[in-house]
C-alpha positions in Angstrom: -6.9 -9.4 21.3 -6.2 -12.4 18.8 -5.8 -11.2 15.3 -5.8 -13.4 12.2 -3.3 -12.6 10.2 -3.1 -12.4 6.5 -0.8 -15.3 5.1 1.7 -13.1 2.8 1.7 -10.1 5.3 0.0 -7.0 5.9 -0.8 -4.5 8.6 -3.2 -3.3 11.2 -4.1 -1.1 14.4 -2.9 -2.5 17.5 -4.7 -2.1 20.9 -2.6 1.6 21.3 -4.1 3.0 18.3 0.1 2.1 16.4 0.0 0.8 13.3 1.9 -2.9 13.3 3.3 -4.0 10.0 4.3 -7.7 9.2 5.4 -10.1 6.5 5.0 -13.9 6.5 8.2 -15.9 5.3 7.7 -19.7 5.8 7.0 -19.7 9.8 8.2 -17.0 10.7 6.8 -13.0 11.0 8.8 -10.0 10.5 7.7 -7.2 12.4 8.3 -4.0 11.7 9.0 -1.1 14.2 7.1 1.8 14.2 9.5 4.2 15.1 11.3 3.0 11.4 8.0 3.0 9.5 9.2 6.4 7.4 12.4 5.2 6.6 10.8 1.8 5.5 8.3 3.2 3.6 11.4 5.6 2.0 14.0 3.0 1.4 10.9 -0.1 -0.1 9.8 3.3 -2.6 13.2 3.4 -3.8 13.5 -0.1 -3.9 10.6 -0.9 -6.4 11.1 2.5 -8.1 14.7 1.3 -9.4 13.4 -2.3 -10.0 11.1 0.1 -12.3 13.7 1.7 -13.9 12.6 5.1 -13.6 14.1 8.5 -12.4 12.4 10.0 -9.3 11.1 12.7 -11.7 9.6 10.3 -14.0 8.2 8.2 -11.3 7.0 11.8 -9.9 5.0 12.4 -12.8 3.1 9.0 -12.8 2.4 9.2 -9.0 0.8 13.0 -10.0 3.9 14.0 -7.2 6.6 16.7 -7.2 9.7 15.2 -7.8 11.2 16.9 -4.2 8.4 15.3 -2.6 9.6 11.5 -3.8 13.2 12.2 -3.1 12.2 13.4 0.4 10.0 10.5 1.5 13.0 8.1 0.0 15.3 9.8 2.1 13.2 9.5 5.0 12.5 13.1 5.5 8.6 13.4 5.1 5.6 11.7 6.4 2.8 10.8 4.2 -0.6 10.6 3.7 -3.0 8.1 3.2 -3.9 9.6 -0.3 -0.2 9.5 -1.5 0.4 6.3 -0.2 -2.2 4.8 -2.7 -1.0 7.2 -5.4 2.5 5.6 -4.8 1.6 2.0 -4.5 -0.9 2.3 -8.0 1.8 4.0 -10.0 4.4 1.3 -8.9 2.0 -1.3 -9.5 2.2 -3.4 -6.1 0.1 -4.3 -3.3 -0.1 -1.3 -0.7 1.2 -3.2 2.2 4.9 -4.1 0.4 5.8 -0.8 1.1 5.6 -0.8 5.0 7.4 -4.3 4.9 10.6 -4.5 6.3 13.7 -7.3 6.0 11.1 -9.3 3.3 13.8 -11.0 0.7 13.2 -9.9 -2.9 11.9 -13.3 -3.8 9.0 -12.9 -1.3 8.0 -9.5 -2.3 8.0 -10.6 -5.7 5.7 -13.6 -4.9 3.5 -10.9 -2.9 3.1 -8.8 -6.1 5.8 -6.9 -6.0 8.2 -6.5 -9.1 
């Protein structure tokens, strides 16, 4: 199936019912692997959390999330759902998709919306 694909990046449902995550960066498209999707997820939280400024337990409170929880899904250690994903992506102010993005520079996430 042909796809067209969004020109900063996003994600979709493949053919085998996987979620496929991608960024754009000039030509070329990062992929990333669904077997690391947690631990991207985790390490692109902590990523914008920092460029926040803010403890896990403040960020916990804007999110409406136990602090434990954050530190988990940082650390890789917990899946999430669809309701806490947008939770997390609102109270870090940033498009969804930036958090599933792996091996974007900084420059491009910022361009994207991130921080």
């Amino acid at each position: 199936m042909t796809r067209k694909l969004s020109k900063k990046g996003g994600c979709f449902i493949n053919d085998n019912a996987a979620i496929v995550t991608y960024c754009i960066q000039g030509d070329k498209i990062n992929w990333v692997s669904n077997m690391n999707i947690v631990k991207v997820f985790g390490r692109n939280l902590k990523y914008y959390r920092n460029k926040m400024g803010v403890s896990q337990e403040q960020f916990a409170d804007k999110a409406g999330l136990h602090r434990t929880y954050i530190s988990a899904i940082e650390c890789g250690k917990r899946s999430i759902s669809l309701d806490n994903i947008q939770k997390i992506a609102e109270a870090l102010e940033i498009e969804t998709y930036l958090l599933f993005v792996d091996d974007c520079d900084k420059k491009d996430r910022k361009k994207a919306g991130g921080k």
